[in-house]
N, C-alpha and C positions, 0 to 999 in steps of 0.2 A: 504494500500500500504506500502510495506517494500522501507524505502528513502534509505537504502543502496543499498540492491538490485536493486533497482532502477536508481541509481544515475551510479552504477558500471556498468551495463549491457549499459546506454545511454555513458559513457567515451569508452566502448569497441567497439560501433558502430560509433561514431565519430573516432574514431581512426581509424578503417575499412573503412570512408568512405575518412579520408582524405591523407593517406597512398594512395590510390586506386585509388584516382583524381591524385594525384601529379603524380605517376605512368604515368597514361593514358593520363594526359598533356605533360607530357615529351617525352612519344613516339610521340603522334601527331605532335609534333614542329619538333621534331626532322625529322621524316618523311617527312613534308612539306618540310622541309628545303631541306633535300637531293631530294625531288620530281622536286626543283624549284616554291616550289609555294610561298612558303615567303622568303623575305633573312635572317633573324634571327637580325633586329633592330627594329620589328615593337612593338604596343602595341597592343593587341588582345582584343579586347570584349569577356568578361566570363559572365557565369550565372549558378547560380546552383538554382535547385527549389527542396526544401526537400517538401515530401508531409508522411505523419504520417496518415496510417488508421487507425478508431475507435474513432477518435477524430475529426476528420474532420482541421486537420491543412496542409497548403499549405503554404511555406513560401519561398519566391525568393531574393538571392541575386545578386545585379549585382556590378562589377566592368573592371579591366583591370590587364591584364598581359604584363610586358613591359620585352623585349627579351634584351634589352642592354640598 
């Protein structure tokens, strides 16, 4: 295994993934908001579950997003 190639190509997908989450949090809130479904002071349950084929890894984080 080449650890730069390595190293560089997993910084590029991290970056794609979390460029692309903040994105798609941001519309979702924002949407709710205008929908009426949230008012925009609450804290939200997050989770993401990264799952890596080939290796068999599955690996879930949870936490909270607070709006104010």
């Amino acid at each position: 295994m080449n650890e730069d190639s390595f190293n560089s190509s997993l910084r590029g997908f991290l970056k794609k993934v979390g460029i692309t989450s903040q994105r798609e949090i941001e519309k979702a809130v924002r949407d709710a908001i205008a929908a009426g479904k949230i008012k925009g002071n609450e804290k939200l349950p997050a989770k993401m579950v990264l799952t890596i084929g080939g290796v068999s890894l599955t690996h879930e984080i949870a936490g909270e997003i607070e709006l104010s």
